[in-house]
Biotite code that builds the C-alpha atoms (Angstrom):
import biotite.structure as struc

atoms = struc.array([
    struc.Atom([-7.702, -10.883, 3.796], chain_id="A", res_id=1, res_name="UNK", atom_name="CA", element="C"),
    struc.Atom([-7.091, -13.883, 5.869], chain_id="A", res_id=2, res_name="UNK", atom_name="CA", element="C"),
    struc.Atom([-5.525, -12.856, 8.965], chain_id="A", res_id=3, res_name="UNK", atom_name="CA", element="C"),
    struc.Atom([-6.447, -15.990, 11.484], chain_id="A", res_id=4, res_name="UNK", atom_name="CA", element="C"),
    struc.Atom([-4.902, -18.913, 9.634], chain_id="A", res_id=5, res_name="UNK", atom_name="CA", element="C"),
    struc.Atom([-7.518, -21.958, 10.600], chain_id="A", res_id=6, res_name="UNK", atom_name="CA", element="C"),
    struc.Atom([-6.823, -24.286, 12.770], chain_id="A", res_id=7, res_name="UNK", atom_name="CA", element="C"),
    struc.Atom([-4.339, -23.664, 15.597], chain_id="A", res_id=8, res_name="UNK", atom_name="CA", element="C"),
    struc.Atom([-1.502, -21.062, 15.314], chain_id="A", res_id=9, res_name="UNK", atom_name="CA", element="C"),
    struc.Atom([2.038, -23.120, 15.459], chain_id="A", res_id=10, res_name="UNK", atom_name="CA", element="C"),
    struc.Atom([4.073, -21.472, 13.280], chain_id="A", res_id=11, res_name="UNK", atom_name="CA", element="C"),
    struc.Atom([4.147, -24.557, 10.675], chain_id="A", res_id=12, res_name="UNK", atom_name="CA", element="C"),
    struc.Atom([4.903, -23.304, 6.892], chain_id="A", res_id=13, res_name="UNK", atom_name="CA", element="C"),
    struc.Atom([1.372, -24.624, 6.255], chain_id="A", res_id=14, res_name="UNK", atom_name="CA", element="C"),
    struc.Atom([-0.363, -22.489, 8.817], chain_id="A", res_id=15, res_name="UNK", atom_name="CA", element="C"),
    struc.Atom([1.909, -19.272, 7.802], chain_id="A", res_id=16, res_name="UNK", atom_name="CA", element="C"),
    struc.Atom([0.321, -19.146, 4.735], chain_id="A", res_id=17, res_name="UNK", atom_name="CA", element="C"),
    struc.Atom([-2.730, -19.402, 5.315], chain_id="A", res_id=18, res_name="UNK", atom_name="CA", element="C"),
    struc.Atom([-2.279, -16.175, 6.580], chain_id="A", res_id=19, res_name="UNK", atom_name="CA", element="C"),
    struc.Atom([-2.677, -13.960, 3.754], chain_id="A", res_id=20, res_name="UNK", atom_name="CA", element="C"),
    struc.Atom([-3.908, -9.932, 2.019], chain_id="A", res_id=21, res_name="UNK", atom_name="CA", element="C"),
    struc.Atom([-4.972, -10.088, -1.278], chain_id="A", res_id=22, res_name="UNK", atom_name="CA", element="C"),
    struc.Atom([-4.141, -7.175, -3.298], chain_id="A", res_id=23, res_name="UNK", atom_name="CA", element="C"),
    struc.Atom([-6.294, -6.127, -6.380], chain_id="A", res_id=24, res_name="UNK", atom_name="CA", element="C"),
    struc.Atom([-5.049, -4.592, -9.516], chain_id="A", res_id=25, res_name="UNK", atom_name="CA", element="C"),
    struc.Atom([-9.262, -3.005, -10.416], chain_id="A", res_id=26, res_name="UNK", atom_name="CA", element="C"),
    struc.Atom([-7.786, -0.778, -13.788], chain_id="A", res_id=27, res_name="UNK", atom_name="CA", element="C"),
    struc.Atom([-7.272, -2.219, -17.237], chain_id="A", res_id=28, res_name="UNK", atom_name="CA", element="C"),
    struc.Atom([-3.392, -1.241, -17.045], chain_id="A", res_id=29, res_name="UNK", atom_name="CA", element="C"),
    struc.Atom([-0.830, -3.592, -15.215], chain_id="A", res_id=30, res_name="UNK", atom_name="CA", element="C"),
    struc.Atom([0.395, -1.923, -11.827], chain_id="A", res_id=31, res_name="UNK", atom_name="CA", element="C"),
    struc.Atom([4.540, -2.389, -10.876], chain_id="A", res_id=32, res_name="UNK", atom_name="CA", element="C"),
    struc.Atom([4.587, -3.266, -7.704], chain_id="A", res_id=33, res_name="UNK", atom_name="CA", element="C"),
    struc.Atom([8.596, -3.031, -7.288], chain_id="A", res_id=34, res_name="UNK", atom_name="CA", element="C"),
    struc.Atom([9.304, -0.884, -4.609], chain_id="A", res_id=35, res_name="UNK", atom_name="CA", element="C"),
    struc.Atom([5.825, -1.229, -3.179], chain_id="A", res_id=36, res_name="UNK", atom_name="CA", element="C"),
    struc.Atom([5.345, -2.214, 0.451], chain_id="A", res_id=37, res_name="UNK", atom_name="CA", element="C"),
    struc.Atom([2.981, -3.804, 2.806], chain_id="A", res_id=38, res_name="UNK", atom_name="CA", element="C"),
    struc.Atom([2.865, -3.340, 6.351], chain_id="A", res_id=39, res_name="UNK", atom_name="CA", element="C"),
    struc.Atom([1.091, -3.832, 9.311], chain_id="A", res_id=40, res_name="UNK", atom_name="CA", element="C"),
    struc.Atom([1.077, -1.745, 12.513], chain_id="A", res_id=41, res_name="UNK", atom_name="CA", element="C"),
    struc.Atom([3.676, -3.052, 14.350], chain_id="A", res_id=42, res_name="UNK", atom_name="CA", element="C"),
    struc.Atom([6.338, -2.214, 11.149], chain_id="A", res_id=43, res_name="UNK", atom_name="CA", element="C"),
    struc.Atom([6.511, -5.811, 9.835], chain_id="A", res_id=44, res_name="UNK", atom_name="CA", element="C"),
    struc.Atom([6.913, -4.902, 5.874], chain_id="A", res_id=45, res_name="UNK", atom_name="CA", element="C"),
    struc.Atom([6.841, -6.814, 2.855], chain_id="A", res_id=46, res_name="UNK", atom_name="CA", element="C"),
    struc.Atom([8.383, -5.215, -0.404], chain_id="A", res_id=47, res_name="UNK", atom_name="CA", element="C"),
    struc.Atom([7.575, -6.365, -3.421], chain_id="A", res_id=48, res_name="UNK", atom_name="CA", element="C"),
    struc.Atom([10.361, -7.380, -5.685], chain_id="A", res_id=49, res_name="UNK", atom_name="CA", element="C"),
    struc.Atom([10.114, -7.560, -9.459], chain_id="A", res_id=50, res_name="UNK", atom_name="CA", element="C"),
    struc.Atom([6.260, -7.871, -9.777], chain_id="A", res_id=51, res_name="UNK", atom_name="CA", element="C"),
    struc.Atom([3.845, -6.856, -12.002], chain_id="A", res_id=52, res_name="UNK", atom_name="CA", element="C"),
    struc.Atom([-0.283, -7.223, -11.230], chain_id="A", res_id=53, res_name="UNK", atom_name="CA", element="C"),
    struc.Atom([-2.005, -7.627, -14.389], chain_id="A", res_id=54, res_name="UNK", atom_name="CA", element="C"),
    struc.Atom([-5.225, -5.263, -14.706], chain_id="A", res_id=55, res_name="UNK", atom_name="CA", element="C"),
    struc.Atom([-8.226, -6.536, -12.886], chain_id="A", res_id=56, res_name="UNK", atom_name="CA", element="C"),
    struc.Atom([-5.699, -9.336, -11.604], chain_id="A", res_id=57, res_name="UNK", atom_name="CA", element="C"),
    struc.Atom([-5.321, -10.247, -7.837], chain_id="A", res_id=58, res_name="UNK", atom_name="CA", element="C"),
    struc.Atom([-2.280, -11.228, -5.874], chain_id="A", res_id=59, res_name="UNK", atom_name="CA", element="C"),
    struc.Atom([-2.424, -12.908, -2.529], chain_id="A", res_id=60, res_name="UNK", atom_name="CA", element="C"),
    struc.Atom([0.239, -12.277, -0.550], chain_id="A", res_id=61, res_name="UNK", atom_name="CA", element="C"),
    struc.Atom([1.132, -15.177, 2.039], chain_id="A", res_id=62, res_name="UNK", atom_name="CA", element="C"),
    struc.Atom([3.006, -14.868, 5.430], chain_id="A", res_id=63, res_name="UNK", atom_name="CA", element="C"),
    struc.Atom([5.464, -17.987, 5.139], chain_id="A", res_id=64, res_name="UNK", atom_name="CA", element="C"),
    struc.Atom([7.774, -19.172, 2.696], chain_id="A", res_id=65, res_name="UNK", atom_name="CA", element="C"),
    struc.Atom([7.123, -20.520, -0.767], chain_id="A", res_id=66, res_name="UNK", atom_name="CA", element="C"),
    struc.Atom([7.701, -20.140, -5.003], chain_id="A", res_id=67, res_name="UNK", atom_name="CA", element="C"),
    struc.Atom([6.325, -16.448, -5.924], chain_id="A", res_id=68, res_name="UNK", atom_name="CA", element="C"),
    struc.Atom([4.017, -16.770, -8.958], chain_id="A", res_id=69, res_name="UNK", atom_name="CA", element="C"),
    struc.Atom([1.593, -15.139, -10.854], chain_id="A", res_id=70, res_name="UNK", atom_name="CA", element="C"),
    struc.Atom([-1.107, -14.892, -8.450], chain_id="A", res_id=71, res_name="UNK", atom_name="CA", element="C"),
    struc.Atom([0.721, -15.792, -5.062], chain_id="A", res_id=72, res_name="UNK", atom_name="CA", element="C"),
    struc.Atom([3.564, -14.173, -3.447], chain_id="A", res_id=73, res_name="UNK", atom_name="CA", element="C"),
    struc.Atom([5.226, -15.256, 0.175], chain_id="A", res_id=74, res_name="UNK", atom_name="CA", element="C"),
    struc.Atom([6.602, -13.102, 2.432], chain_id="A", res_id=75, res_name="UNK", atom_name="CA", element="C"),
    struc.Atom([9.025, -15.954, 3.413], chain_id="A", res_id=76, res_name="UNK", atom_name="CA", element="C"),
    struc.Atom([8.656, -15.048, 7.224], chain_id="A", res_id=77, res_name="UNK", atom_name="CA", element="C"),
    struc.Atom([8.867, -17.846, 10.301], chain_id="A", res_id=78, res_name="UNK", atom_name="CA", element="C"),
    struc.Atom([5.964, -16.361, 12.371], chain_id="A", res_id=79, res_name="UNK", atom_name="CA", element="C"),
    struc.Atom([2.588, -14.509, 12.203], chain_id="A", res_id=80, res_name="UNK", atom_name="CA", element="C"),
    struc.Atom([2.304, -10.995, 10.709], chain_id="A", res_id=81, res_name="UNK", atom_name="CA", element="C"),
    struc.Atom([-1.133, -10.207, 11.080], chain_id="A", res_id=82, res_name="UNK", atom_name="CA", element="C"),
    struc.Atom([-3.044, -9.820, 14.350], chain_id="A", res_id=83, res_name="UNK", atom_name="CA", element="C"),
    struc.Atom([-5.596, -12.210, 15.099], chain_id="A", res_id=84, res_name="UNK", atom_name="CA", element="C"),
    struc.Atom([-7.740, -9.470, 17.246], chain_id="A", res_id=85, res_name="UNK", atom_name="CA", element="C"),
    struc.Atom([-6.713, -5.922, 15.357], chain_id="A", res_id=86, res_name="UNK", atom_name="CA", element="C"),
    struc.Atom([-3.953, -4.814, 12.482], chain_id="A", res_id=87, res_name="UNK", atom_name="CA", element="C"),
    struc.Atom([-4.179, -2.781, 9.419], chain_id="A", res_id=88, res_name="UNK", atom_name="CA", element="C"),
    struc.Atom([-2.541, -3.565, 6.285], chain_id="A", res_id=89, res_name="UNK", atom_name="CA", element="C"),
    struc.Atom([-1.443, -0.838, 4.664], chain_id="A", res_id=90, res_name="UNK", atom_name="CA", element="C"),
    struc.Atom([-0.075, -0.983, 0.994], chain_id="A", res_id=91, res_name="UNK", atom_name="CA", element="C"),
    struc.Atom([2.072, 1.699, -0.304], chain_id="A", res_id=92, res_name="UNK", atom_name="CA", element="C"),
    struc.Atom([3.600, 2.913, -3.717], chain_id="A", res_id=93, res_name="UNK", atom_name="CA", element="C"),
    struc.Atom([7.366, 3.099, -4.389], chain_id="A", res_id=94, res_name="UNK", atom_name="CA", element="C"),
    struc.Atom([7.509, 6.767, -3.195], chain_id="A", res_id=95, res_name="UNK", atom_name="CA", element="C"),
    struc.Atom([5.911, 5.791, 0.278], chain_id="A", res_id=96, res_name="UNK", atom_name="CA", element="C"),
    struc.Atom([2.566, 7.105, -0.526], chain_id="A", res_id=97, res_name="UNK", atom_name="CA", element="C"),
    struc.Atom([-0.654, 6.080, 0.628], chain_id="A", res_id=98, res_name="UNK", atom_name="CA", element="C"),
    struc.Atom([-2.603, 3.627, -1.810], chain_id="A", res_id=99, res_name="UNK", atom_name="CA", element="C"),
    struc.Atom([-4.678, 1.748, 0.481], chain_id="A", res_id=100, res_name="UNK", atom_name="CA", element="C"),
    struc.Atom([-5.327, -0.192, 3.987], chain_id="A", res_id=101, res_name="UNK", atom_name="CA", element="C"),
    struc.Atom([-7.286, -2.810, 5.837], chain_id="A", res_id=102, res_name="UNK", atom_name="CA", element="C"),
    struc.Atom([-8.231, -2.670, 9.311], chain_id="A", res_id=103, res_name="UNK", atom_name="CA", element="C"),
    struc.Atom([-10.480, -5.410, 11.205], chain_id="A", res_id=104, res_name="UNK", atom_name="CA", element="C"),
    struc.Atom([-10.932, -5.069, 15.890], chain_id="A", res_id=105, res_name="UNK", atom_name="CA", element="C"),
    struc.Atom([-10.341, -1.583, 16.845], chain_id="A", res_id=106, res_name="UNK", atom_name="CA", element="C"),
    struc.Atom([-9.952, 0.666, 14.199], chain_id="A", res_id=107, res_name="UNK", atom_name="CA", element="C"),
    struc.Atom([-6.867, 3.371, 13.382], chain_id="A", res_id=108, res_name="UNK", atom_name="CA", element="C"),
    struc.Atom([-5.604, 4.407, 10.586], chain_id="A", res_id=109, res_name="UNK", atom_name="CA", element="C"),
    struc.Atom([-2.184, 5.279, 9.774], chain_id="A", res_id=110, res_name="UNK", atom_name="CA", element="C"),
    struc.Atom([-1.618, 7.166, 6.454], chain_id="A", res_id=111, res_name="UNK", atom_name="CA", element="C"),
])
């Protein structure tokens, strides 16, 4: 997870994604994500749309706008999702359940 983009935060396409959660796919089987969602605390959510993750294949999904492909996905967002002092990402299945989360600065959890 990259949730401080370097370099100074203005909102440039560039910077957005560098701001990025990489997701992780650690079984043999491929995983579809349709449905799935990604959120951090303040309700900012991503959903995936028409994506499969390979088995022991990562995706990185970026804040800002760009081409979704095999190993990158964007978000396609105009300003920062992530907290530079304290978030948690939290990925869920396609029935809202709990899969996993990320938390860096205070930690709470959410599930």
């Amino acid at each position: 997870m990259q949730y401080d983009s370097p370099g100074w935060d203005n909102r440039s396409n560039r910077s957005l994604n560098q701001e990025w959660v990489e997701i992780t796919n650690n079984t043999r089987r491929s995983v579809n994500l349709e449905g799935w969602t990604l959120a951090d605390e303040d309700g900012h959510t991503y959903t995936f749309d028409h994506y499969r993750l390979a088995g022991r294949a990562t995706v990185r999904v970026h804040t800002g706008i760009g081409h979704d492909t095999r190993h990158d996905v964007y978000q396609d967002r105009r300003a920062y999702v992530w907290d530079n002092r304290f978030d948690t990402a939290t990925l869920r299945n396609d029935r809202n359940r709990f899969v996993d989360d990320a938390s860096w600065g205070r930690h709470h959890y959410r599930r």
